[in-house]
DRENKE-942448 format. One record per residue: residue number from 1; y, z, x of N, C-alpha, C in turn. Coordinates in pm, 1 decimal, padded with zeros to 6 digits. Each point is the difference from the previous one (the first is absolute). Layout:
<sites>
(site NUM,(Y,Z,X),(Y,Z,X),(Y,Z,X)) ...
</sites>
This chain:
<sites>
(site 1,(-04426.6,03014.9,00587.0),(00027.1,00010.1,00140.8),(00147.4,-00035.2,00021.7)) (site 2,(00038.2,00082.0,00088.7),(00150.8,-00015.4,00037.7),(00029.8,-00108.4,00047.5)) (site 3,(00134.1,-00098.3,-00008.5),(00045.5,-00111.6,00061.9),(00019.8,00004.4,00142.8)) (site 4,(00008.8,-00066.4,00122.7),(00025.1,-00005.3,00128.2),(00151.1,00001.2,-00026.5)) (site 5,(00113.4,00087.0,00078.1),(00140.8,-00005.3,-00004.3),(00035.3,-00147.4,00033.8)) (site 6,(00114.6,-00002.0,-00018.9),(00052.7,-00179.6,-00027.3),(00100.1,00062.4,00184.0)) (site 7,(00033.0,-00127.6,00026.1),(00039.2,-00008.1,00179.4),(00135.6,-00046.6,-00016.3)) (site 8,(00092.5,00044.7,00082.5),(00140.1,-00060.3,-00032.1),(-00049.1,-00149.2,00089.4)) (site 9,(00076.3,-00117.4,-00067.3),(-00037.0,-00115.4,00065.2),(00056.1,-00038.8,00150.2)) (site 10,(00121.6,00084.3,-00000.5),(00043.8,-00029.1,00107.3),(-00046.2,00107.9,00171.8)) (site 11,(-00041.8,00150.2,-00001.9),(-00021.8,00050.3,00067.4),(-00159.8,00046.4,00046.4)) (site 12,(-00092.0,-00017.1,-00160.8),(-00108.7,00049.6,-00014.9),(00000.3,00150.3,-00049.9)) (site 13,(00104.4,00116.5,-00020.5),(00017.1,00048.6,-00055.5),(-00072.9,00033.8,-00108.3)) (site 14,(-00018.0,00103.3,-00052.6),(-00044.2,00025.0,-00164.9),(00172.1,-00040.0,-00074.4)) (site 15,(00004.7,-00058.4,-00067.0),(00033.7,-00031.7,-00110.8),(00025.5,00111.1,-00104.2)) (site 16,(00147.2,00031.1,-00017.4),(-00006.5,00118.4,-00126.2),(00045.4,-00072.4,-00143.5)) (site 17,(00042.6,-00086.4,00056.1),(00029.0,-00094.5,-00200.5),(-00004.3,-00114.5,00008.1)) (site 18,(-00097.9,-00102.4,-00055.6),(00005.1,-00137.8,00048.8),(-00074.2,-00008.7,00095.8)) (site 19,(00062.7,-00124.4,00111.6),(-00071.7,-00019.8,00063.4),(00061.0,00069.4,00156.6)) (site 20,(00097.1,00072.9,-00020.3),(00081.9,00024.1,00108.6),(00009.3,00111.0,-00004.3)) (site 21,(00013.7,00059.9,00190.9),(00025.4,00123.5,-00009.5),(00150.8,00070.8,-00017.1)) (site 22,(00050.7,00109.8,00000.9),(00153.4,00037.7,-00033.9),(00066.8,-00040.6,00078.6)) (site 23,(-00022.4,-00043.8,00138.6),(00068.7,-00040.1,00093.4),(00001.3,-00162.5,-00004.2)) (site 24,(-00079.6,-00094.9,-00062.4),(00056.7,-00088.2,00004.8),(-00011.8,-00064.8,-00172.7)) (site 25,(00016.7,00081.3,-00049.1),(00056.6,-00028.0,-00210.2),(00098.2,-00047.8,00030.3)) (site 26,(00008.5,-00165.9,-00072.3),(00100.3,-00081.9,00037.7),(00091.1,00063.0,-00127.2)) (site 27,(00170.6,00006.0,00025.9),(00092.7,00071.3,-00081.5),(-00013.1,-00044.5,-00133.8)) (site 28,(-00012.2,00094.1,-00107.2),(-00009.0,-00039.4,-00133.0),(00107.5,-00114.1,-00079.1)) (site 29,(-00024.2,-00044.1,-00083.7),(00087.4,-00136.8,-00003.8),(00116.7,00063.5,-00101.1)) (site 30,(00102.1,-00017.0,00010.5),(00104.0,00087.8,-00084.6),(00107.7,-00156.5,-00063.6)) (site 31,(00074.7,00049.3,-00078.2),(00058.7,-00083.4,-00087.8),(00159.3,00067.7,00016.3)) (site 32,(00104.9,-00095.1,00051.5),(00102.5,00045.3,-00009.5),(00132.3,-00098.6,00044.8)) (site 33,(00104.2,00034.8,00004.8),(00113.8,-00055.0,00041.7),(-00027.8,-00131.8,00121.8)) (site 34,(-00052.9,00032.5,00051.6),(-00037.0,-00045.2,00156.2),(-00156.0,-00054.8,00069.1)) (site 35,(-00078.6,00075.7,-00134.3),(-00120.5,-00086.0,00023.2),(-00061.8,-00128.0,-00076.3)) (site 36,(-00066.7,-00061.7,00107.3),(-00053.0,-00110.2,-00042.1),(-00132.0,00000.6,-00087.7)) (site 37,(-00023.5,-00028.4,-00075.5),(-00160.6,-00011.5,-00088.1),(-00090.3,-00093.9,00076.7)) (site 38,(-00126.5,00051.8,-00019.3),(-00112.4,-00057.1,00087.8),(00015.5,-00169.3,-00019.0)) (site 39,(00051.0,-00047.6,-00173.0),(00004.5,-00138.2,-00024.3),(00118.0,-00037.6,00052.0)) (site 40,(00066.8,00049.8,00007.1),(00174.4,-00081.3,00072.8),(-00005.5,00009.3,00113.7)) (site 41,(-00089.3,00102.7,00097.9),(00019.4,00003.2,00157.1),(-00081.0,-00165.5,00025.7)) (site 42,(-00080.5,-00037.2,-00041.6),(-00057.2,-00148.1,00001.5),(00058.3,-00127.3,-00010.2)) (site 43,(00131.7,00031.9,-00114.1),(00094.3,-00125.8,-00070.7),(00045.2,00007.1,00130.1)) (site 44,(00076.7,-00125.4,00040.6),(00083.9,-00045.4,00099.3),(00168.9,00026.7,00005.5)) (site 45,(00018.4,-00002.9,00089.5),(00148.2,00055.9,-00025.0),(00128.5,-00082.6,-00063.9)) (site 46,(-00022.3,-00112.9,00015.9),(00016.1,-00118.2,-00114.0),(-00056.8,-00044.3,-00135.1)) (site 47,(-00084.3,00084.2,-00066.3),(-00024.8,00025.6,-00143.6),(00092.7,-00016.9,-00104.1)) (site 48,(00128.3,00013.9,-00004.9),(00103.0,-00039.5,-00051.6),(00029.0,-00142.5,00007.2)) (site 49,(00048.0,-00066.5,00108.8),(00046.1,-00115.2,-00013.5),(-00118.8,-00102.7,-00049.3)) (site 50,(-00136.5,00060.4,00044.6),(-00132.4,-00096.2,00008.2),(-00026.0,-00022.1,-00194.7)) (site 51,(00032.4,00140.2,-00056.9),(-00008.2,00020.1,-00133.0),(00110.1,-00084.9,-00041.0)) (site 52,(00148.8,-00020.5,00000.5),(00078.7,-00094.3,-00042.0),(-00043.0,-00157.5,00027.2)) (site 53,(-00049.9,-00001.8,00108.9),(-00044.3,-00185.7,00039.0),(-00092.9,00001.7,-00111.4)) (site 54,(-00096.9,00069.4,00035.8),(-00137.8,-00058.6,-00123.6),(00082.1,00005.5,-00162.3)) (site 55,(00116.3,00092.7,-00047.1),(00044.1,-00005.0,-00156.8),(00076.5,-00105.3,00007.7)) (site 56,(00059.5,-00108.7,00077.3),(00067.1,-00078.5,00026.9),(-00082.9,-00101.9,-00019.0)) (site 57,(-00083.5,-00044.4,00118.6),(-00145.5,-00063.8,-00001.5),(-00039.7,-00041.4,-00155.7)) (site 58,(-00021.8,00093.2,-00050.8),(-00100.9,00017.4,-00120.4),(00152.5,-00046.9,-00160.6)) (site 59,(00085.3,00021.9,00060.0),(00113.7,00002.7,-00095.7),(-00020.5,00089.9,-00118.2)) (site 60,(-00031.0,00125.2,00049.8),(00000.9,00128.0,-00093.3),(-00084.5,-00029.3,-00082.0)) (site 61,(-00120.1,-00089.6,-00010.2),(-00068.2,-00020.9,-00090.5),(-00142.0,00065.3,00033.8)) (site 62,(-00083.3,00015.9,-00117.6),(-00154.2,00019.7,00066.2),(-00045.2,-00072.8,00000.2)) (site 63,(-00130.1,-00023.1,00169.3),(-00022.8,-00149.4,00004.1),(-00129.6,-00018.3,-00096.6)) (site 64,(-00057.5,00077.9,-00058.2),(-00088.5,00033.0,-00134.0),(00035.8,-00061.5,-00098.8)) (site 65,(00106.4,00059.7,-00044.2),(-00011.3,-00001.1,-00189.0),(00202.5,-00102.3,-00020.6)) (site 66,(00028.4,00010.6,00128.0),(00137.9,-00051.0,00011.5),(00106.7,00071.9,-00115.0)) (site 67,(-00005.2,00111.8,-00019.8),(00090.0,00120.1,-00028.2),(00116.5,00066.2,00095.9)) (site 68,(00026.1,00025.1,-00045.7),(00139.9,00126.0,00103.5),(-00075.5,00062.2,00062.3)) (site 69,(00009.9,-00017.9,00156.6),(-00108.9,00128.3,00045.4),(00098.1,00089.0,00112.9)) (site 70,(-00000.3,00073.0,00043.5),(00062.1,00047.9,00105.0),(-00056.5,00098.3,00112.4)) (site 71,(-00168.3,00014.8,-00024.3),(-00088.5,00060.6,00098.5),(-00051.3,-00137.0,00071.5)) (site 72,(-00016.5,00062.4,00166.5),(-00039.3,-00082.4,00114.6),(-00114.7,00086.5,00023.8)) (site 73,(-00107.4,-00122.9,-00014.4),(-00152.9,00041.6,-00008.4),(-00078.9,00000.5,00135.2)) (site 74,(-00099.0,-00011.5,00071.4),(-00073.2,-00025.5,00086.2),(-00125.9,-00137.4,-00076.1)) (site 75,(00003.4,-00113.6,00070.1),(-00122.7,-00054.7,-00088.2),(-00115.7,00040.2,00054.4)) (site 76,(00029.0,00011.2,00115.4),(-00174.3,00094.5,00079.4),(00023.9,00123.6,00000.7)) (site 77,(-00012.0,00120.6,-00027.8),(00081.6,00122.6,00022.4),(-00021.6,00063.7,00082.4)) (site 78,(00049.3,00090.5,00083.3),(00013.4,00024.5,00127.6),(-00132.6,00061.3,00025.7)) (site 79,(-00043.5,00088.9,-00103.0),(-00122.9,00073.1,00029.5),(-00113.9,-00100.3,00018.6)) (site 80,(00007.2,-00103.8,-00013.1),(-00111.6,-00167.6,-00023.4),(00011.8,-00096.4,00178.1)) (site 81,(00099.5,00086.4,00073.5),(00008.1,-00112.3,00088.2),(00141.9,-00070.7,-00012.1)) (site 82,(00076.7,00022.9,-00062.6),(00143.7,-00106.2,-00066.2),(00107.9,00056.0,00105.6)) (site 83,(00085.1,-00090.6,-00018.4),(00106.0,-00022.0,00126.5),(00152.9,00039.7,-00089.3)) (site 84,(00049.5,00054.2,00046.2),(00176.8,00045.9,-00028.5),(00065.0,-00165.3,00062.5)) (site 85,(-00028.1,-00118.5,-00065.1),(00054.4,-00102.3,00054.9),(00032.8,-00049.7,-00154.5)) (site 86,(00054.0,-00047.2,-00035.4),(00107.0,-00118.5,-00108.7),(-00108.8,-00092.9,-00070.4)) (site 87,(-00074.9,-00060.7,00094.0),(-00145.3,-00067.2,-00048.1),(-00057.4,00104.9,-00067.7)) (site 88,(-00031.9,00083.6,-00010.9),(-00064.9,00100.7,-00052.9),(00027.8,00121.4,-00134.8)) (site 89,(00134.8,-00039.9,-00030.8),(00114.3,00073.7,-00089.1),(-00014.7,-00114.7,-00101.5)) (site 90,(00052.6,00086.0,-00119.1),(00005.7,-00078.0,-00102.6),(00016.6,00093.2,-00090.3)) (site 91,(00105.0,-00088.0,-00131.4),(00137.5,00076.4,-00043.8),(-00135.3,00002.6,-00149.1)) (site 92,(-00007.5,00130.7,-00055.3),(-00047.7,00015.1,-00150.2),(00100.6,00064.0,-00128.1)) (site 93,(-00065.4,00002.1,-00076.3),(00023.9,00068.8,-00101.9),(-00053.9,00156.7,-00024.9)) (site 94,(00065.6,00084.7,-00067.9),(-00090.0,00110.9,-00079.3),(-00114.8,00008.5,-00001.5)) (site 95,(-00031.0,-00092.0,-00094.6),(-00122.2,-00001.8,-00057.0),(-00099.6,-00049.8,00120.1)) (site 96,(00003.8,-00105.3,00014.1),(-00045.3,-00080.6,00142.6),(-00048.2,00057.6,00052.5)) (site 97,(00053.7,00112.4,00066.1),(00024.8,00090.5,00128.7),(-00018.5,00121.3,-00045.9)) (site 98,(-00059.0,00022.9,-00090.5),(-00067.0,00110.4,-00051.0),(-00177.9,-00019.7,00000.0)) (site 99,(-00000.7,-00134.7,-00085.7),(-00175.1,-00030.0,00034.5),(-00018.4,-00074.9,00165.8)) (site 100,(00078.8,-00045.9,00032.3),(-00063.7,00012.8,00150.1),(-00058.5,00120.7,00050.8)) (site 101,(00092.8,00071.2,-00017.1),(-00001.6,00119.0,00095.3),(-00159.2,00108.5,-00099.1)) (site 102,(-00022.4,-00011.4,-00075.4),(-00108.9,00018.4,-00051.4),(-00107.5,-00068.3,00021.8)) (site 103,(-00008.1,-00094.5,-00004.1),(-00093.9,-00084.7,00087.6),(00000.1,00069.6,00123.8)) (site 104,(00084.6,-00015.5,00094.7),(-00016.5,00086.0,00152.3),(-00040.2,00141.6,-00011.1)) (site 105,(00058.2,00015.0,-00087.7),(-00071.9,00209.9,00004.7),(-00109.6,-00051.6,00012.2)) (site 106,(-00125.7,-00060.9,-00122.6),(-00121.1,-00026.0,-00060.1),(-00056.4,-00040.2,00144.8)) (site 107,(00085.0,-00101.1,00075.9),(-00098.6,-00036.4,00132.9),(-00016.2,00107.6,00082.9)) (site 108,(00143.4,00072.3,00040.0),(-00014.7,00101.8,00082.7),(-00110.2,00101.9,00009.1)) (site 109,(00010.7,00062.6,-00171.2),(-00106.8,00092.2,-00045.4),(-00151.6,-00077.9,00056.0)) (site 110,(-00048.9,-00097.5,-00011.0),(-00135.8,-00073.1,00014.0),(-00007.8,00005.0,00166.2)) (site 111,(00098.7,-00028.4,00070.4),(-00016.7,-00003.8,00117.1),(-00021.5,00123.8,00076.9)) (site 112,(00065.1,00075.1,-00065.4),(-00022.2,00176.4,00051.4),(-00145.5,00051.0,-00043.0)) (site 113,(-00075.5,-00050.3,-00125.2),(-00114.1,00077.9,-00027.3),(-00093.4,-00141.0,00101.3)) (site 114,(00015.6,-00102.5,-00002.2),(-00070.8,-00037.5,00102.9),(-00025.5,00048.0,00158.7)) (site 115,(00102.2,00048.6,00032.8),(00054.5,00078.2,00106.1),(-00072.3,00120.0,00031.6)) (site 116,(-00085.9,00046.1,-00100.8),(-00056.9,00145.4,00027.8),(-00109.1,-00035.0,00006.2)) 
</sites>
């Protein structure tokens, strides 16, 4: 049996791709000179200086393994609820900051199939 057509969310519309109809398909996300990425339109416009306080803070070290680090981490990460605040930053390493961030995929992934 055939599916019921999907509704644009915003008009009630039928829907021709997604969930939206052609008239309100929000503009495709493009990559260029001038645009912002879905993750940087979020960072604050002080991301720079906030990233130097915390490598300062931390004295270029990781607060882990106390190595050379020079990535500024999230300890809650943004997708978790976490704040673009200095309390919340923290200076890693490579390595460090490679299995974190594997760890977070691993949660993300669990939270999305819980999600369905």
């Amino acid at each position: 049996m055939p599916r019921a057509p999907r509704l644009c969310l915003d008009c009630r519309k039928v829907a021709t791709r997604g969930s939206h109809c052609d008239e309100h398909r929000p503009a495709p996300f493009t990559k260029g000179a001038n645009a912002k990425g879905r993750w940087q339109a979020a960072r604050p416009g002080n991301w720079e200086s906030l990233r130097r306080d915390v490598l300062r803070r931390d004295k270029g070290r990781c607060v882990k393994c106390g190595r050379p680090g020079n990535i500024v981490d999230h300890i809650n990460p943004v997708a978790e609820k976490g704040r673009w605040s200095k309390n919340n930053l923290q200076t890693l390493c490579p390595d460090d900051s490679r299995k974190k961030t594997q760890e977070e995929a691993r949660r993300g992934l669990q939270r999305s199939r819980e999600s369905r």
